[in-house]
C-alpha positions as CSV (number, residue, x, y, z in Angstrom):
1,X,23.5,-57.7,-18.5
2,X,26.7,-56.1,-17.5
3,X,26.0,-53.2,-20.3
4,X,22.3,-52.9,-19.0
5,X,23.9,-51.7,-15.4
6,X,26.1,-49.4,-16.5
7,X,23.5,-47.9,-19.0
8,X,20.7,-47.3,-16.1
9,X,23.7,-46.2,-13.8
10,X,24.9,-44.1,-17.2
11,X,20.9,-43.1,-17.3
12,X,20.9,-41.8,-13.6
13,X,24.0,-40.3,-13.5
14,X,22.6,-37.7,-16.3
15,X,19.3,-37.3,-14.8
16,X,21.3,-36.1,-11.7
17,X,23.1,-33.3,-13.5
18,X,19.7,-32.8,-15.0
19,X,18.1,-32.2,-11.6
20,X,21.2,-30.5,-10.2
21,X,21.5,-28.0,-13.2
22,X,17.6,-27.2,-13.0
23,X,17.6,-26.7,-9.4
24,X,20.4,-24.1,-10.0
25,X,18.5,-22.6,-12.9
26,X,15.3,-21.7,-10.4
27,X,17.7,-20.9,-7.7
28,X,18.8,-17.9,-9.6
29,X,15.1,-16.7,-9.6
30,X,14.7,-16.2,-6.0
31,X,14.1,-12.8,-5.5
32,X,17.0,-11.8,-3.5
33,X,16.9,-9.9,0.1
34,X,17.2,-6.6,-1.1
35,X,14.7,-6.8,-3.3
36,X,11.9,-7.8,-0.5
37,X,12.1,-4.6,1.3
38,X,14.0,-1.8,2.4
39,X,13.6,1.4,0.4
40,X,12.3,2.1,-3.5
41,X,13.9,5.0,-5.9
42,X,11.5,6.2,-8.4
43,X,12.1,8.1,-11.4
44,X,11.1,11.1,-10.1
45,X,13.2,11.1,-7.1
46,X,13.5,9.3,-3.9
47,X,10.9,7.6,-1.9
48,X,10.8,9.5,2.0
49,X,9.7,8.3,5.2
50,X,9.3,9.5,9.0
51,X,7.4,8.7,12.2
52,X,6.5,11.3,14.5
53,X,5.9,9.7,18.1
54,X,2.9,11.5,19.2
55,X,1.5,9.6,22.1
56,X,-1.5,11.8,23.3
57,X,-4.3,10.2,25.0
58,X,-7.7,11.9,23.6
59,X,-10.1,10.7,25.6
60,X,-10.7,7.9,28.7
61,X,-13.8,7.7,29.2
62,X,-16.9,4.5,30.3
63,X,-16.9,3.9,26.4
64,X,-13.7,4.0,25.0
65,X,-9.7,4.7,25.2
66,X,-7.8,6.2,22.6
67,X,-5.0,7.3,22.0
68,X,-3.2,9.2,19.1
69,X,0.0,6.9,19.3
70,X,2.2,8.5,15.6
71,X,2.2,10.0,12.3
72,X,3.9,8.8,9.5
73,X,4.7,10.7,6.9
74,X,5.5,9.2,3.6
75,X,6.1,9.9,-0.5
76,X,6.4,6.8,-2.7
77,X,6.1,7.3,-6.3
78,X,6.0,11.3,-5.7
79,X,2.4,10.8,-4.0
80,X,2.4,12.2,-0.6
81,X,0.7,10.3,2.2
82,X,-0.2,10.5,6.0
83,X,-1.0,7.9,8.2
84,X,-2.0,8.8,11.6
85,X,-2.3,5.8,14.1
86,X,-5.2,5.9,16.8
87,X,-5.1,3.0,19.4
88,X,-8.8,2.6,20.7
89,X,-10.3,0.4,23.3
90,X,-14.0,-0.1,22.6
91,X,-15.4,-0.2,26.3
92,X,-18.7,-1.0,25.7
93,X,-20.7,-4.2,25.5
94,X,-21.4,-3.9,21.4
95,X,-19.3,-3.0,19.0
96,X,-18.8,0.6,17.5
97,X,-18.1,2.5,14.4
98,X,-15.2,4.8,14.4
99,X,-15.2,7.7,12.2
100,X,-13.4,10.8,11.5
101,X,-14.8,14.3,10.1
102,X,-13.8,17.9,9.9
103,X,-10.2,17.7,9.5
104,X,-8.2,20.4,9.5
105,X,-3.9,20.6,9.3
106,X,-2.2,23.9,10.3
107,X,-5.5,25.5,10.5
108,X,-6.5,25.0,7.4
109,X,-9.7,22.4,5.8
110,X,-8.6,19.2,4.3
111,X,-11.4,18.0,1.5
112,X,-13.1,14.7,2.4
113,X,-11.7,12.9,-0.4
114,X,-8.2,13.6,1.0
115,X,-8.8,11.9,3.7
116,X,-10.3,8.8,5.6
117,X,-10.9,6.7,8.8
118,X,-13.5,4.4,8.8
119,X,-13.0,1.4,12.1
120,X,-15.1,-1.1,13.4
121,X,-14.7,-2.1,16.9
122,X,-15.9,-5.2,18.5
123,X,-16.9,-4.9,22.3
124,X,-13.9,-5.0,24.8
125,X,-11.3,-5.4,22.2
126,X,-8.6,-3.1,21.1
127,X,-8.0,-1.9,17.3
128,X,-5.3,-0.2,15.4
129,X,-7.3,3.2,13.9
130,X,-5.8,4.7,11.1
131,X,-6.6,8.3,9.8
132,X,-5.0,8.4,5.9
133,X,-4.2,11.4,4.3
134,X,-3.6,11.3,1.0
135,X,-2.2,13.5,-1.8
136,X,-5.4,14.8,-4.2
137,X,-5.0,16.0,-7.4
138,X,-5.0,19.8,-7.9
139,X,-5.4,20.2,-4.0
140,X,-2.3,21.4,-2.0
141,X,-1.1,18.6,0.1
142,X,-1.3,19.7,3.7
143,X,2.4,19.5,6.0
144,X,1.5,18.8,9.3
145,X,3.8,21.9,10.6
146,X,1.8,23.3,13.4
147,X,-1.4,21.0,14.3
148,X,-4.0,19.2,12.8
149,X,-7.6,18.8,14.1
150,X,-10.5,16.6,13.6
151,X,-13.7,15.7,15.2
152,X,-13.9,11.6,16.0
153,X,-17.3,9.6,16.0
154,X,-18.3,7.2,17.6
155,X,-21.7,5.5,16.2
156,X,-23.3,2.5,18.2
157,X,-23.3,-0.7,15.4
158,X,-26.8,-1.6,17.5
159,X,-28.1,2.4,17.5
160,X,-26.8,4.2,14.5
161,X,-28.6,7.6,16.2
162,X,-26.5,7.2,19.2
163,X,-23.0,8.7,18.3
164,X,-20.6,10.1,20.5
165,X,-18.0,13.3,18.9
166,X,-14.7,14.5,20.7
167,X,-12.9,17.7,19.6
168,X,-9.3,15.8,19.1
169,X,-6.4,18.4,18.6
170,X,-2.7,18.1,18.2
171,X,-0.1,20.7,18.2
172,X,3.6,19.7,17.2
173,X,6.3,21.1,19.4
174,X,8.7,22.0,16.7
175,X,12.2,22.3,18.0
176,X,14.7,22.9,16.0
């Protein structure tokens, strides 16, 4: 009886170190905190990024708010990209399509399939708007120098002939 104890106590001693050793095995596995974040390097150089606080209202008016709130400029994997964040309050009792045409950076035309902005709104509720610019093959990639420009609709969910357009245009104070 006495060898039957010490066998299972033997038995469960080793499955411990078992379960000790596996748990450090799988520990080592855990993607550490560097590696969740923080900036990439890609073969072909470095990955970029800036915010430019913009902060210009565009229109207040009995059916929306907006506001162009920053761009942020960014190259990951050598593709360029712009984001440009809109903060619009849909003031009216329905909800709304939010659309972006015609744009235009340092006075020149951007191609429609370099960029897009596409938001619905749901009555009295705010949304984050984003206009994307991205980098299109064998187009030159625009660099938001001097001003961009773009015409912003606004198309009734309930109506799709009633739409609303603003004229939205930013110049950059360039201090150097």
């Amino acid at each position: 009886m006495e060898n039957m104890i010490k066998g299972s106590n033997t038995m469960r001693c080793f499955l411990q170190l078992q379960l000790l050793f596996f748990i450090l095995l799988l520990s080592g596995c855990v993607p550490s905190e560097a590696n969740l974040g923080g900036a990439d390097h890609s073969e072909n150089g470095e990955n970029h990024l800036s915010v430019r606080e913009i902060n210009q209202q565009i229109v207040d008016n009995e059916k929306i708010k907006a506001t162009i709130v920053e761009m942020i400029q960014s190259t990951e994997n050598a593709k360029k990209t712009v984001t440009i964040l809109f903060d619009v309050f849909n003031k009216k009792d329905e909800s709304i399509i939010v659309l972006a045409e015609n744009l235009s950076v340092d006075d020149r035309m951007v191609p429609e399939e370099g960029f897009h902005l596409r938001q619905e709104i749901a009555p009295q509720k705010t949304a984050d708007v984003r206009l994307i610019v991205e980098e299109v093959e064998n187009i030159e990639f625009p660099l938001f120098e001097h001003n961009f420009e773009l015409n912003l609709q606004l198309i009734s969910i309930n109506d799709p002939n009633e739409k609303d357009e603003y004229n939205v245009k930013v110049i950059f104070n360039n201090e150097t």
